[in-house]
C-alpha positions as CSV (number, residue, x, y, z in Angstrom):
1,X,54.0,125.8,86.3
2,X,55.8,127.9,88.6
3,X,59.1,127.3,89.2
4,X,59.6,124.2,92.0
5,X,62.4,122.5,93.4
6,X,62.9,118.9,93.1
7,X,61.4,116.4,95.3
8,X,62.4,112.7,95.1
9,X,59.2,110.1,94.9
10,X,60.0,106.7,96.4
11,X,58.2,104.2,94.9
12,X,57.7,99.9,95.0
13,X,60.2,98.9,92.9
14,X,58.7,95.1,93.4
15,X,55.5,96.5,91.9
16,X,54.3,96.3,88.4
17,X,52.0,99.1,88.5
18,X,53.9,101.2,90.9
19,X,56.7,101.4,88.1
20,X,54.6,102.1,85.4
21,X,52.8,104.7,87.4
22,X,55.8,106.5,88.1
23,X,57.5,106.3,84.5
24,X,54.2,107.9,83.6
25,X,54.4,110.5,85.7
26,X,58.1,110.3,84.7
27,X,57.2,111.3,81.3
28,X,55.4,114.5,81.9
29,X,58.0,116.1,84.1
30,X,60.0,117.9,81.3
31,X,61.5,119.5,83.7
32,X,62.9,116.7,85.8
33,X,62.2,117.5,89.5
34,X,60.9,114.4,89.8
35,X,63.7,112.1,91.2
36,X,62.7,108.7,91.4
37,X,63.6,106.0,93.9
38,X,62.9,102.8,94.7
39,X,61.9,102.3,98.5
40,X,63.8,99.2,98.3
41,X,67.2,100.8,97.6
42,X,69.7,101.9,100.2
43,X,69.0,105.5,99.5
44,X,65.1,104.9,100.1
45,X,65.9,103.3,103.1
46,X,68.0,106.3,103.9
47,X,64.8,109.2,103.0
48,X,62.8,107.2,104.8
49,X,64.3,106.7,108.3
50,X,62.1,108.4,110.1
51,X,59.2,105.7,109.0
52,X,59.0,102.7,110.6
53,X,60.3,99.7,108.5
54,X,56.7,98.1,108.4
55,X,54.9,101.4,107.0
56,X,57.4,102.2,104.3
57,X,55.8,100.3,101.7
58,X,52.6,101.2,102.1
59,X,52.3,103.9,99.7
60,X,54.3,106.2,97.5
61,X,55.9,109.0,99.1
62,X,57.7,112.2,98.0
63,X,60.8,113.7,100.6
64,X,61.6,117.3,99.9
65,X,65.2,118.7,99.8
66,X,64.9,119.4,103.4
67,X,63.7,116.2,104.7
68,X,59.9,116.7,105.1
69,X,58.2,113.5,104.0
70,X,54.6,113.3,102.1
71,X,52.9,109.8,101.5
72,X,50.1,108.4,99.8
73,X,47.5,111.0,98.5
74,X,49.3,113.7,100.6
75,X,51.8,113.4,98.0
76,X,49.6,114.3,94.8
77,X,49.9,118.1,95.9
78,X,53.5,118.3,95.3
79,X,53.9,115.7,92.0
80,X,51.3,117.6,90.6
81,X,52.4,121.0,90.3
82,X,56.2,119.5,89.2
83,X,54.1,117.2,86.1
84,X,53.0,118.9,82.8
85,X,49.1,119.0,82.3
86,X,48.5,117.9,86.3
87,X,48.3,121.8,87.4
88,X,44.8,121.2,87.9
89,X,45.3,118.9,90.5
90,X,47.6,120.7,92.7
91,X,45.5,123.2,92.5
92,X,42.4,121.9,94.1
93,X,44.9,119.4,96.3
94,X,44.5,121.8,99.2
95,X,41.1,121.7,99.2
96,X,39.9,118.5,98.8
97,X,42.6,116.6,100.6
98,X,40.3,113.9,101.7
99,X,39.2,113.1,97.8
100,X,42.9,112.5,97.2
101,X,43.6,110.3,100.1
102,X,40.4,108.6,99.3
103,X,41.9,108.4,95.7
104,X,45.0,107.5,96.0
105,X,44.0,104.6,98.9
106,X,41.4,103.2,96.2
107,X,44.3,102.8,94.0
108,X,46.9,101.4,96.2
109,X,44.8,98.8,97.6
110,X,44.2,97.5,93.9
111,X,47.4,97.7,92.8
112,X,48.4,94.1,92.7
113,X,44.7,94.4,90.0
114,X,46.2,97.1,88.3
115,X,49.8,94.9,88.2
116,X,47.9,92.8,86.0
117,X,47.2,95.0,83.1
118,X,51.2,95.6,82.7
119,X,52.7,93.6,79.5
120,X,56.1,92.9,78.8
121,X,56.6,96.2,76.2
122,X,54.7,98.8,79.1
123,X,57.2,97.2,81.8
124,X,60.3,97.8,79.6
125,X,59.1,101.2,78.9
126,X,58.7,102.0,82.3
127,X,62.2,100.2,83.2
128,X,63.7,102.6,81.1
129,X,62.5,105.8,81.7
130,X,62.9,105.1,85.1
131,X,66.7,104.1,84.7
132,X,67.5,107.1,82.7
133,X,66.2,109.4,85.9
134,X,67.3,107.5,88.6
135,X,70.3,108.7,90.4
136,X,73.6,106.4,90.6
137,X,73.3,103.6,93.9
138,X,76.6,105.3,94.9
139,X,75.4,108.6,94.6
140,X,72.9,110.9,96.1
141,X,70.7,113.8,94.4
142,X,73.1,116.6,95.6
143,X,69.9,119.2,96.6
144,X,68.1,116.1,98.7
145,X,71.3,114.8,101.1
146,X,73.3,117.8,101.3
C-alpha cells in the first residue's frame, strides 16, 4: 500500500449498518488514514457544505485534506487503497467505475435490510472502534481543516 494521506469518511451515524460498515473498514486501516465522521455531527455538516442539506445523507462520502469530496461508489477508490487486503479494489476502481456505483447503490438502498442483521455485541463493537478513531467534537483532524 503506498503511502496515502488521510481522508476523513462521513458516514450515517443513525444507521445500523452504516456503523458497522465503517468499524469494519475501521479495522483494516492499520495505518489510520481513515478518519471517521458522522454526517450528523457539526464537523460533517462542516466537510460537507458544499452538498446540499437534502443529498448529504444519501451515501457515504470521503473529503480529502484539501476539500475535494467523493460519495457513494466514487468513494471505494480512495478507502480502498488506505484498507489492508482492499488493494485489489482500488486497483480495478478506475476502471470499472460503473460496477462500483452500481455496487455500492445496491447496498445503500438495502441498508435499512442489512440494519437488521446487526445484534447488540456487533453494534457495541462497531461503537467502539469507531469512538477510539473519531476525532474530539471540539476538535478538528489538523491535515483536513487547516
Amino acid at each position: 500500500m503506498p503511502d496515502q494521506p488521510p481522508v476523513s469518511v462521513l458516514y450515517d451515524a443513525d444507521c445500523d449498518f452504516c456503523r458497522w460498515s465503517v468499524s469494519k473498514l475501521l479495522e483494516r486501516d492499520r495505518q489510520g488514514l481513515l478518519l471517521p465522521v458522522s454526517i450528523q455531527s457539526a464537523q460533517g455538516q462542516t466537510l460537507l457544505s458544499s452538498i446540499p442539506q437534502e443529498r448529504r445523507l444519501d451515501s457515504a462520502h470521503c473529503v480529502a485534506s484539501n476539500g475535494e469530496i467523493r460519495s457513494g461508489g466514487q468513494a471505494v477508490e480512495w478507502i480502498a487503497s488506505r484498507t489492508d487486503g482492499l488493494g485489489f479494489a482500488a486497483r480495478i476502481s478506475p476502471a470499472v467505475p460503473w460496477l462500483l456505483t452500481a455496487g455500492y447503490g445496491l447496498v445503500a438502498g438495502n441498508r435499512s435490510l442489512f440494519s437488521r442483521w446487526m445484534t447488540p455485541s456487533r453494534l457495541a463493537v462497531a461503537n467502539r472502534v469507531i469512538a477510539q478513531r473519531e476525532a474530539p467534537p471540539e476538535s478538528d483532524p489538523p491535515s483536513l481543516l487547516t
